[in-house]
N, C-alpha and C positions, 0 to 999 in steps of 0.2 A: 659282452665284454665289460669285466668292473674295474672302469680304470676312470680316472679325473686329470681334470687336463686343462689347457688354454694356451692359446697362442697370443702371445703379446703385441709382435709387431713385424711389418714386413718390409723389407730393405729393395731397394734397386741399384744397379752398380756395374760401371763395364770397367773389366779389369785386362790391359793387355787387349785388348779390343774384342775381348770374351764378356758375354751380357751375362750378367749373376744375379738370380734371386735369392733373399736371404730369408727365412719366416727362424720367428725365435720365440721360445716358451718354454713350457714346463709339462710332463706329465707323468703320474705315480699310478702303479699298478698294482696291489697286495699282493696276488695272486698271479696273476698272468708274469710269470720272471720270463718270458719268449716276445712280449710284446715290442714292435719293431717298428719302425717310421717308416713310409714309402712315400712316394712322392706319384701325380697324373701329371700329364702338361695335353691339355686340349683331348681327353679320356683316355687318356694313352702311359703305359708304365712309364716314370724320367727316373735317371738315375742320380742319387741322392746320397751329398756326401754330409756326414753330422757330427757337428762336435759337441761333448756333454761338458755340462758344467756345473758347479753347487748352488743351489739358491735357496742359500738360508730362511730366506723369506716364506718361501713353501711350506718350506721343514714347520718352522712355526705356526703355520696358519690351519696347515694336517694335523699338528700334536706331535711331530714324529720323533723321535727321542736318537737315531741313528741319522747322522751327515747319510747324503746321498746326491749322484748327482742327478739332480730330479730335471734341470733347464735342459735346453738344446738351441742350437743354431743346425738349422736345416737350408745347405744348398742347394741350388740350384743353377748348374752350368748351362750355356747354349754359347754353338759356335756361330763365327762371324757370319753367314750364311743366311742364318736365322735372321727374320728381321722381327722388329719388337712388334710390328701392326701383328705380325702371324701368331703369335702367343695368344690363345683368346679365352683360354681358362688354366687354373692350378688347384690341385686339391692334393692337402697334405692330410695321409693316411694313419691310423696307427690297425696293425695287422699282427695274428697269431695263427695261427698255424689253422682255426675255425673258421675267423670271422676278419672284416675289418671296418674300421669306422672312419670319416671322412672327421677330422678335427676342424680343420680350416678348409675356405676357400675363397678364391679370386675368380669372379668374374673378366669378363673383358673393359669392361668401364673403370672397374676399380685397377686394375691392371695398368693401363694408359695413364691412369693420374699419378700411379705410385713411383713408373719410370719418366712423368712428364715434371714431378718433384725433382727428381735427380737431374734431367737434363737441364732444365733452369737451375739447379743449384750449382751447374755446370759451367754456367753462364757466368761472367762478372756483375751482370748487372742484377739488382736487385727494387722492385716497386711495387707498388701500392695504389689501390683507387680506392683515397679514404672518402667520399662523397659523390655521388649526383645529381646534378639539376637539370629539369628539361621545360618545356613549354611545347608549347604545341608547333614549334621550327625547330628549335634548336636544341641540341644534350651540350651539357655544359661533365665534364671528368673534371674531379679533384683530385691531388696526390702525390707521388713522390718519386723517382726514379735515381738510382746511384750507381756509380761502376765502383766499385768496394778496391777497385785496384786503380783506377786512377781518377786525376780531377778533373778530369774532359768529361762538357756536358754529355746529356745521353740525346739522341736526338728521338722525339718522338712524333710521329702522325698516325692517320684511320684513312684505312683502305677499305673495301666494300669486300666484295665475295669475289667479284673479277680481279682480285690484284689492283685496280685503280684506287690513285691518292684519291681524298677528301679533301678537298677544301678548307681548311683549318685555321685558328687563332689560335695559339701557343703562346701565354702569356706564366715566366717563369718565375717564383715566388723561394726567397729564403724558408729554408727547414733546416734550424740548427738540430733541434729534437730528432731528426732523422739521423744526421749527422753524426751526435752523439751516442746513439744507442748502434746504429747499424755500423757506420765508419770511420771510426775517430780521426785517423790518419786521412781522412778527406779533409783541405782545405777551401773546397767550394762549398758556400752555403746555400748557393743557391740549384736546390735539387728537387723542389715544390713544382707544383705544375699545373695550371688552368689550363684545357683543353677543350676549346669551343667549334662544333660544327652543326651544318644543318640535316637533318634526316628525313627519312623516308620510315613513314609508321613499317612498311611490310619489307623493308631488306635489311642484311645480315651485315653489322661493321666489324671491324675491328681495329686493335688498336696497337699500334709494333713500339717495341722499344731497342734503339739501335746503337753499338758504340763501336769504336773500332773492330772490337775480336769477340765481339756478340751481337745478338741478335733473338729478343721477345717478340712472338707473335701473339696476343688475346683475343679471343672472341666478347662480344659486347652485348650482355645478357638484354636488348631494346626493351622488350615485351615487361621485362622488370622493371626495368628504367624507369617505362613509361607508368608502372603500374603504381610504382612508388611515388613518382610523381603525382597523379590523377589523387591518391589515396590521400594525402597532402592536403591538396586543395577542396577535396569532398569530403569534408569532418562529418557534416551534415547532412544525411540521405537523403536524396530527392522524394521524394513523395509522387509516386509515378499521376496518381488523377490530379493533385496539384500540376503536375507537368503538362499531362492533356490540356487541360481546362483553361493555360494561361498560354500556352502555344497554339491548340488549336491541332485537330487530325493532322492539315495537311503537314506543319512545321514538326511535326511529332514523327511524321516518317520522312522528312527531310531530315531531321535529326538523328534517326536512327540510321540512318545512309552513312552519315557523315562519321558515328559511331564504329561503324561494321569495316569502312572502307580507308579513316581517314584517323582513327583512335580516340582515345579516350580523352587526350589534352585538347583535342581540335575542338574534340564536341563540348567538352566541360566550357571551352571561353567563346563559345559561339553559342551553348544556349544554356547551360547552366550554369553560370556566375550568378545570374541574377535572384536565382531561385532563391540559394544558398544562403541569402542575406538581406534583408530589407534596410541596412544599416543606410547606405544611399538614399531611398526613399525616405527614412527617418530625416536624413540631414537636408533635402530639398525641403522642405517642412520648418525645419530650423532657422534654414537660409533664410525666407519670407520674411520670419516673426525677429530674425536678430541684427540680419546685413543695417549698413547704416541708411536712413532715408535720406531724401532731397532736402524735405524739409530742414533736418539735424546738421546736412553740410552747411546751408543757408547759414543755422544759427552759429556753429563753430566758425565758420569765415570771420564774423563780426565778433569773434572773442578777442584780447587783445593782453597775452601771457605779460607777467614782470619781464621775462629772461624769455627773449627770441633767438635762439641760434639759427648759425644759418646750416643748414646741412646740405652737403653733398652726396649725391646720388651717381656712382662710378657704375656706368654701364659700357661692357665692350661690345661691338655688334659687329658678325662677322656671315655676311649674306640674307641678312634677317626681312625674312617674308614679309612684306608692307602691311599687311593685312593685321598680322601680330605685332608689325611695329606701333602699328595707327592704335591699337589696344593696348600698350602699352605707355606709348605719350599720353594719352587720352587721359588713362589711370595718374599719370605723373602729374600733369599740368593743371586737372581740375583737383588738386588736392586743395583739401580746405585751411592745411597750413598753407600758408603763398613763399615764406623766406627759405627757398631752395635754387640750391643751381643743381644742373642736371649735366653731368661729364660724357659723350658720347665718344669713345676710341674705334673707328673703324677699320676694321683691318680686311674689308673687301676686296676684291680682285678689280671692281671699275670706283667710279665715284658717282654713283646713279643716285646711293642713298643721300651723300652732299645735298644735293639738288633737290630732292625731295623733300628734306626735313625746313631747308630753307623755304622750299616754295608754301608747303602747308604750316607748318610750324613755327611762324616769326615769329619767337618768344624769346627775349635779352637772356631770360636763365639758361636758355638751351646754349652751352661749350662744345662744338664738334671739331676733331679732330681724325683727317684722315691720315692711316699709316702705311708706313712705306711699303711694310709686309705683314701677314701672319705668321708670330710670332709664337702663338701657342695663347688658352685660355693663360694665364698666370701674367706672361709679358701685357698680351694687349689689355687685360685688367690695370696691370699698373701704369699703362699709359694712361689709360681713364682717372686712376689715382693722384698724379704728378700731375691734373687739371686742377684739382678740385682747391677751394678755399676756406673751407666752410669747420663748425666749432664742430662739425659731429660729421662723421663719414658714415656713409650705408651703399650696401650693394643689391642689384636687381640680376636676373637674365635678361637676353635682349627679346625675348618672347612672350614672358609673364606677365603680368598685370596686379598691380597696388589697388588696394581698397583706398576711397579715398578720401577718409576719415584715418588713414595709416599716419602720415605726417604729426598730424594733430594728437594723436594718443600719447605717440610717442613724446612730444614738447611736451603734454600735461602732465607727465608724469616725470619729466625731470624737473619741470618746475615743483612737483610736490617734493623732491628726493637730488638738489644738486648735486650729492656724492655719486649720483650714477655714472661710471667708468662704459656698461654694453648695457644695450638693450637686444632683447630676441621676443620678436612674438608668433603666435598660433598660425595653423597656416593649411589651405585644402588643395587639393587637386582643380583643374577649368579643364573642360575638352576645349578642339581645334574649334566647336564653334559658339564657342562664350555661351552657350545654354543649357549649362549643367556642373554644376559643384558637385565635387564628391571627396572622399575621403579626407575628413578635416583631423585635421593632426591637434588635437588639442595638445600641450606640454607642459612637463611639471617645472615648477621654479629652479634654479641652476641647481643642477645635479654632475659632479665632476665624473663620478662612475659610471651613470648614464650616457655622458659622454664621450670617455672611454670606452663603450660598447657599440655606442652608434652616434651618426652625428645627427641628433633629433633635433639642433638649435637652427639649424640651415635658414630659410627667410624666417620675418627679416631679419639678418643681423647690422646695427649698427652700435658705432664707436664712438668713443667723444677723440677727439684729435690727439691732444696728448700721449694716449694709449695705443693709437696707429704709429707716431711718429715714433714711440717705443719698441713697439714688435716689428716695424718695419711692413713693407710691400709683400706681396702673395710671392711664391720659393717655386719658380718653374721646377722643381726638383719631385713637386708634389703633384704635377698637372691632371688631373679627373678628381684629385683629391685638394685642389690646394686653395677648398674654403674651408674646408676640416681642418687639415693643417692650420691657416689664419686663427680661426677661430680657439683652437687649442692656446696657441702662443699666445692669444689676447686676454683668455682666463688665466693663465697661468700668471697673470699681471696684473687682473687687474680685482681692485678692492670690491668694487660693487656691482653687482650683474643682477638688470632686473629684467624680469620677466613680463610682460602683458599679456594677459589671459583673452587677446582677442584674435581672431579669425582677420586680417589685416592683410594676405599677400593670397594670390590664385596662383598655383604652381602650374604652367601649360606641360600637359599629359593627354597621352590616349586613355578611356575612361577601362578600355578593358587589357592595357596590360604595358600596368603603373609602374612592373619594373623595367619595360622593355626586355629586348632579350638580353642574356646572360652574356655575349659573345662580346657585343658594343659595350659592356659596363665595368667587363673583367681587369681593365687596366686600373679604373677608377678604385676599384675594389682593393686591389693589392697598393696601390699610393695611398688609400684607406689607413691602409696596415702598415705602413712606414710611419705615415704620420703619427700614428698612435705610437710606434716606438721609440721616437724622435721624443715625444712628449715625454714619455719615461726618463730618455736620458737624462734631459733639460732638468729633471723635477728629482732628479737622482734616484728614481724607482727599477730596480733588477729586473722590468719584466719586457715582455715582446707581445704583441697580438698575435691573433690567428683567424684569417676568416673561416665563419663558418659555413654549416651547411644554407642557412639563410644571409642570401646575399646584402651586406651593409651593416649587420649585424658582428662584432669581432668577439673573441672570447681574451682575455689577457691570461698570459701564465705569468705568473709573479712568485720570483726566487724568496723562499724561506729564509730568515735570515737565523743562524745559529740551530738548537734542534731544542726546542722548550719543553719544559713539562707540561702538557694538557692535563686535566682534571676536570673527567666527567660524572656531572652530579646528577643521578636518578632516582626519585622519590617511586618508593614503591609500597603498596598496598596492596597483599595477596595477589591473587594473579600469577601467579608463580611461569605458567606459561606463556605470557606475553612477554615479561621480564627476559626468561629464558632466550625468549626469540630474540629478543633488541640484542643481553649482551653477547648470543654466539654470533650476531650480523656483526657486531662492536669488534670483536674477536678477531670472526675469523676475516671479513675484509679490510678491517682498517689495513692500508700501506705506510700510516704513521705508525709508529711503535713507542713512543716517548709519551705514552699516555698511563694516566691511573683513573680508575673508575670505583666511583665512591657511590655505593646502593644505603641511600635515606630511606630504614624502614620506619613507614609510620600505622600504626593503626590497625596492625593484621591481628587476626584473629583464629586463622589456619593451622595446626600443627605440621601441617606439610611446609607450608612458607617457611617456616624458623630449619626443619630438615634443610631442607633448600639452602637458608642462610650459612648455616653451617659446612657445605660442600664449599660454595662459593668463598667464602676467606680463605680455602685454601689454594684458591685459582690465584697464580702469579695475578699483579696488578689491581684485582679486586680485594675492596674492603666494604664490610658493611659497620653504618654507625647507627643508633637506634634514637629517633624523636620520640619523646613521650610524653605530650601534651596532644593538647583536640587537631584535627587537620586545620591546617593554615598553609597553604603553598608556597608563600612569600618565606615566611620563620621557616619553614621546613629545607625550603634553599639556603636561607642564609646561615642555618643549624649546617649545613650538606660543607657550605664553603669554607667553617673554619675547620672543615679534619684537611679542606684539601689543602695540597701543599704546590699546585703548578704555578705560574706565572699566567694561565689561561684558565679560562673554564668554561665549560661545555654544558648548558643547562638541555638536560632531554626528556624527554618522555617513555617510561618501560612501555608504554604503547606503539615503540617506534618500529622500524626494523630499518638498515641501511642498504640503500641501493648503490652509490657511488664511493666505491674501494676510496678515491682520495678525497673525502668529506672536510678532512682534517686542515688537509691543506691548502684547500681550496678558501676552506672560513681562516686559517693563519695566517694565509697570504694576505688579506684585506686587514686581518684585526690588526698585525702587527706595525698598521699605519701607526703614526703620530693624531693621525686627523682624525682615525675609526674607531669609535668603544664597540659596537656590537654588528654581528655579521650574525645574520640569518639564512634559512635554507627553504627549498622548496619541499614541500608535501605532499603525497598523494594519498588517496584514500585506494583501497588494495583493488578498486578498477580502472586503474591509471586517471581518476580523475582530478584534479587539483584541489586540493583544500587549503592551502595556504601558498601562496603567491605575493607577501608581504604584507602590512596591514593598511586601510585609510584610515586616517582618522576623521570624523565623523560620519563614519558609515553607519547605518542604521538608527543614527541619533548617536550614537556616541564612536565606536571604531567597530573596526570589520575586516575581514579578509578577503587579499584582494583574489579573481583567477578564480574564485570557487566554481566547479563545474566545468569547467573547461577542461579539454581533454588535454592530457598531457603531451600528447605530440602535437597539437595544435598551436599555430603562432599567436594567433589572438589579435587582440588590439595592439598598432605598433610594434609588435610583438614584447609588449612589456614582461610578459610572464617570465618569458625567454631572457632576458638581458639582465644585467648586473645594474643596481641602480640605488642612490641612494633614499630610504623612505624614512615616514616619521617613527616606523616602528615596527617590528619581529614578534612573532611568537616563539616565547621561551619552551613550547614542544621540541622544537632545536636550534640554540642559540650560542656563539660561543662569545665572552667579552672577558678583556683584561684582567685579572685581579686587579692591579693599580685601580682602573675605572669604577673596578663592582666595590673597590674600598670607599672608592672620592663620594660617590653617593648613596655611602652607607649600605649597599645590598636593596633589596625590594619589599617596597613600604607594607609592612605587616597588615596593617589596616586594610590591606584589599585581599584578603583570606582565600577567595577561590576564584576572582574574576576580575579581570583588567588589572592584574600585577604587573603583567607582562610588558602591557601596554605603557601602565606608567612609566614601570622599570627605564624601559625605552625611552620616554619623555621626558625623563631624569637624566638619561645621559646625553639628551641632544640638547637641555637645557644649560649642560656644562662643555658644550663648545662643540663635542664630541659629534662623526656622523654613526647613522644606523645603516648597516648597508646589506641591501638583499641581493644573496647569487644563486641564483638558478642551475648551478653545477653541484650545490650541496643540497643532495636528491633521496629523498626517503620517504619508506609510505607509516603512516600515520593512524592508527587504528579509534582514534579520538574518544579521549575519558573511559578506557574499559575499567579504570581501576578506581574511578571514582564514580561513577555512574552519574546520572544527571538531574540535575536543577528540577526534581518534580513535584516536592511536599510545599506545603505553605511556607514551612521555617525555610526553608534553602531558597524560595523565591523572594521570600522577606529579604534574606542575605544577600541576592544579588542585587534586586531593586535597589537596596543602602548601598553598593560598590557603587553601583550607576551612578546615586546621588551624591557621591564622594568624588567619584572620577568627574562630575560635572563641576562641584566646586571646585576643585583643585586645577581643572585641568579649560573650565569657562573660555576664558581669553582666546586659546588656542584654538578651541573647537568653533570659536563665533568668528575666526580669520579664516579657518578654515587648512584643509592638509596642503602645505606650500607642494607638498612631490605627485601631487592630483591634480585637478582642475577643477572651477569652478563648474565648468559647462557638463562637467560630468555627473552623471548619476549619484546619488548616497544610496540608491536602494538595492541598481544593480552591481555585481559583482566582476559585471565582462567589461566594462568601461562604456557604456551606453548611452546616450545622450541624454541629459537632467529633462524632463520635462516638466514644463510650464506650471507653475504652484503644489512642484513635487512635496506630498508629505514624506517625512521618515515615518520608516517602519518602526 
């Protein structure tokens, strides 16, 4: 049979309480004028009603120069009787009077899903599971549910296979974004949804969604769940004789037990966390050779500052384990500052600990006050707070433990610096039994977008008074959240915020699962994401958080303000197909459209490149201008920026290609700060690995990228890769910054012709007020120098060595303080964030 054909699409539909399948396409026949549709339902003749119709689109695509009506819509009736389970195949025929040929067909799977579309589209309600978390207890759903018809919540639980509820926390989260794209006319915003329960590796849940005149049943893909999870947390393959050899036979078929019977998360945090990472082992190591000695408190006791304030230490205690208590006075009271008072608010059910603190404890600094009730974390803090007297307030948990040289750093360094408004310093993890540090949180100097993404400043945070009595008492309104919150309102006020680069508080943790479960944190989580929006208001910024799939981590959406012209500048040198690639990704994903893209040829020598040039001026948006002088990257840019004509500019590399459709507005949203000149993106090399992650400066003697190697779906350290944050500096492969700003400092210094322009560029605009800000949502991979090829003759090595030598004098000072958005304690050599070792050389 010579006939051409295709079936586009397949409808489901009950009409009158008649079930109707629809299959709709096209098919042309030269020869065969008897060819005819027919219809099987489960191998059997169905009778099949069809309407034709024109589809110019055919016509054109055949050559065919006569209208015909070449489409169809093909019915298919069944009476009430029928039920849909009985339907278990369909196959649409075309037949002549010889032969016939089977065009289409539906199975029984694809059948069920195509009328289980219609019956939920049936439905009022409408949802989404935009995320999963699990651990080795608990799945944590992320997502959205809405009745498109009315503003009553939807109510949602998880049942098992028998019909019985689950056990659940249902914690509910604003989603205007839902709102506005699925249901305008909904005025409840709160249509988001955390859904925490515990499971069983081998049974079958699901998850309903219910409203007055509807009703969603889902099954709950676990086996994925769980796999995506496991997959997460094992970046790094085990090394199976590694595994024997440090488990040992017998735990190695204990392990496999617990694998086969108990899954993949049980066994990962019971026997291979530890594999996975020696970073623990690394920091017990550290801990030895850095914690402060006896001796060292000796000598600080007998120091004796100009300026002793007195500080206040607001701690609420509410049933706290003696044992933790005794470790934490302990930590308090031998600090080797001595002018402290100590606020205790207890909001216990007896007054056992009264009595106890008095009996062990007679120290004049200890304040305790017992409360009438529990109040909530937020209240009983502030009762502790309305104790306290002192020129500087700080706060502890009633479980943790102070280093106790913490006092002390903290007074030396506002004695060097009285303008200090907060202080925040470094901070690790202590198990329940005080014999094991582990994951020490090094942190960069204040970073406001940083902290917009997570609250990494957490212990210790202290205030000078003033700045308390300003922002006022912790906002029961924020409670799991509401030192986030504090701390947000206190920067937002205050002048100076300094950082100490010491390891100074023990946060009490289980060593193997730091975040706890998902189920106990999810409140904290979403008060997270208020506070962050609250700050926006205050600070008059259009945007709202979002948690993500990394719990404590938030993403901000930040409204565009106006719709600007961007102008992206792409230096190119042959390569005509790399070029190609970057601007049909440029092209065809951008979701911004107020862009022009401006191709800097410099230096080709291809007759096909200029062909090339030539096509492209006539692509709407694209122009090419031509440099004609030796390559220089700096002058080739700042040749690039006077044809442009936007208010923004987008410095790229034709090495690039774009992964993330909103790149544009992702870096507009930040640049269009007052405080931001330049917004950078993340990088990947084309096997998902990171090549740019933002840059240090003084990484390998002079700067570096940070996240090299690291896999792109990997969190990382702190999960820095991941988060918005401000650093000293971007790589111009993809950067986007103000005209005004690329005016104020002249464009980029010519003098650094093929190496560290970028760099400076960047140190040029943070030395004019301006921040550099890296966001990890501005996602593209990065094919690195094809168009330049690399540093490999004497002259080009000559040439970089003299940038180095240049970037050194110019940029000395800085580099000998060192990157304020790094750490001291941190590596220059490695690139994952790795503990500096003892008389580390640079590379």
């Amino acid at each position: 049979m010579n006939v051409k054909y295709h079936a586009d699409a397949v409808e489901y539909k009950i009409v009158d309480s008649k079930k109707i399948i629809v299959i709709s396409g096209w098919y042309y026949s030269k020869f065969d004028g008897d060819v005819k549709l027919a219809a099987k339902v489960n191998s059997k003749e169905h009778p099949l009603r069809i309407n034709r119709r024109k589809r110019m689109d055919v016509n054109e695509k055949l050559g065919l120069n006569k209208s015909s009506d070449l489409g169809f819509e093909a019915f298919m009736q069944f009476d009430e009787d029928v039920e849909e389970k009985d339907i278990k195949s369909i196959e649409l025929l075309l037949t002549n009077k010889k032969e016939e040929k089977v065009i289409f067909k539906l199975g029984e799977k694809r059948i069920q899903k195509v009328m289980k579309v219609y019956n939920e589209s049936m439905n009022h309600i409408v949802y989404s599971i935009d995320n999963t978390i699990a651990d080795a207890t608990y799945i944590t759903l992320m997502g959205w549910a809405v009745n498109v018809f009315s503003d009553d919540a939807i109510d949602i639980k998880i049942f098992d296979d028998m019909g019985n509820e689950i056990e659940s926390e249902l914690i509910r989260t604003e989603r205007k974004d839902v709102i506005e794209s699925v249901s305008k006319n909904n005025k409840n915003f709160i249509r988001g949804y955390n859904i925490s329960f515990k499971y069983n590796y081998k049974k079958n849940y699901y998850i309903y969604y219910k409203s007055a005149d509807s009703i969603i049943k889902k099954k709950l893909n676990i086996e994925n769940i769980i796999k995506q999870a496991a997959k997460k947390k094992n970046k790094k393959k085990i090394n199976k004789k590694q595994f024997v050899k440090r488990l040992g036979v017998k735990k190695t078929i204990e392990a496999t037990k617990i694998l086969l019977n108990e899954g993949p998360l049980v066994f990962y945090e019971k026997y291979a966390l530890d594999l996975n990472t020696n970073r623990n082992e690394e920091y017990a190591k550290w801990v030895k050779k850095h914690f402060v000695k006896k001796e060292e408190l000796e000598m600080q006791s007998m120091v004796k500052f100009e300026y002793e304030p007195l500080i206040s230490i607001a701690i609420p205690l509410y049933k706290t384990d003696k044992t933790f208590l005794d470790d934490l006075l302990d930590s308090i009271l031998g600090q080797s500052y001595k002018n402290f008072e100590l606020c205790l608010a207890d909001a216990s059910d007896t007054d056992e600990l009264k009595g106890y603190i008095e009996e062990k404890y007679p120290d004049e600094r200890i304040i305790y006050k017992k409360l009438e009730s529990n109040a909530g974390i937020s209240e009983n803090t502030n009762e502790a707070l309305d104790m306290t007297h002192g020129d500087y307030i700080m706060f502890s948990d009633h479980d943790d433990v102070l280093c106790k040289n913490a006092l002390y750093e903290m007074v030396k360094a506002i004695n060097k610096d009285r303008t200090i408004d907060a202080l925040y310093t470094d901070e690790d993890k202590i198990n329940f039994k005080n014999d094991k540090y582990f994951e020490p949180h090094f942190k960069p100097d204040f970073s406001i977008d940083l902290l917009t993404a997570v609250n990494y400043i957490c212990h210790i945070f202290m205030v000078r008074r003033d700045l308390y009595e300003k922002v006022g008492n912790l906002n029961k309104d924020f409670d799991g959240a509401q030192d986030y919150d504090f701390v947000l309102r206190c920067c937002e006020q205050a002048k100076n915020i300094h950082h100490i680069p010491m390891i100074l508080y023990h946060w009490r943790c289980h060593e193997k699962s730091t975040a706890a479960n998902p189920k106990s944190k999810m409140y904290a989580f979403e008060a997270g994401k208020r506070a962050i929006d609250a700050h926006y208001k205050r600070v008059g910024i259009d945007g709202e958080a979002e948690i993500t799939k990394n719990y404590g981590i938030y993403r901000s959406r930040i409204k565009i303000k106006d719709n600007p012209l961007v102008s992206i500048l792409i230096p190119n040198k042959d390569h005509i197909d790399d070029l190609d690639k970057c601007l049909k990704s440029v092209i065809k994903k951008s979701t911004y459209k107020n862009y022009e893209i401006i191709v800097i040829e410099n230096n080709s020598t291809e007759p096909a490149t200029f062909e090339y040039y030539k096509k492209l001026e006539k692509v709407e948006k694209c122009k090419v201008v031509y440099w004609k002088d030796e390559f220089n990257y700096a002058a080739i840019n700042n040749f690039g920026a006077k044809a442009a004509s936007g208010s923004y500019y987008i410095l790229l590399n034709n090495d690039t290609e774009i992964i993330a459709k909103n790149w544009i507005e992702e870096m507009l949203s930040y640049c269009q700060r007052d405080d931001v000149g330049i917004v950078g993106a993340r990088l990947y090399y084309p096997d998902d690995v990171i090549q740019h992650a933002g840059v240090i400066l003084g990484f390998g003697g002079i700067a570096g990228h940070a996240g090299i190697g690291q896999s792109r779906y990997e969190l990382g350290y702190m999960g820095r890769t991941e988060t918005v944050q401000d650093m000293s500096a971007v790589t111009a492969a993809c950067l986007m910054v103000k005209k005004s700003v690329f005016d104020e400092v002249e464009g980029l210094d010519e003098t650094f012709k093929v190496a560290f322009n970028d760099v400076d560029f960047c140190m040029k605009v943070r030395d004019k007020g301006y921040l550099i800000v890296y966001n990890p949502y501005v996602e593209l991979y990065h094919y690195e120098s094809k168009s330049r090829g690399y540093e490999d003759n004497p002259e080009k090595i000559e040439r970089f060595n003299s940038e180095i030598r240049r970037f050194r004098e110019k940029w000395g000072k800085e580099l000998e303080i060192g990157d304020p958005f790094y750490n001291k304690n941190l590596s220059l050599n490695k690139a994952d964030y790795s503990l500096r070792e003892e008389n580390e050389k640079l590379a």
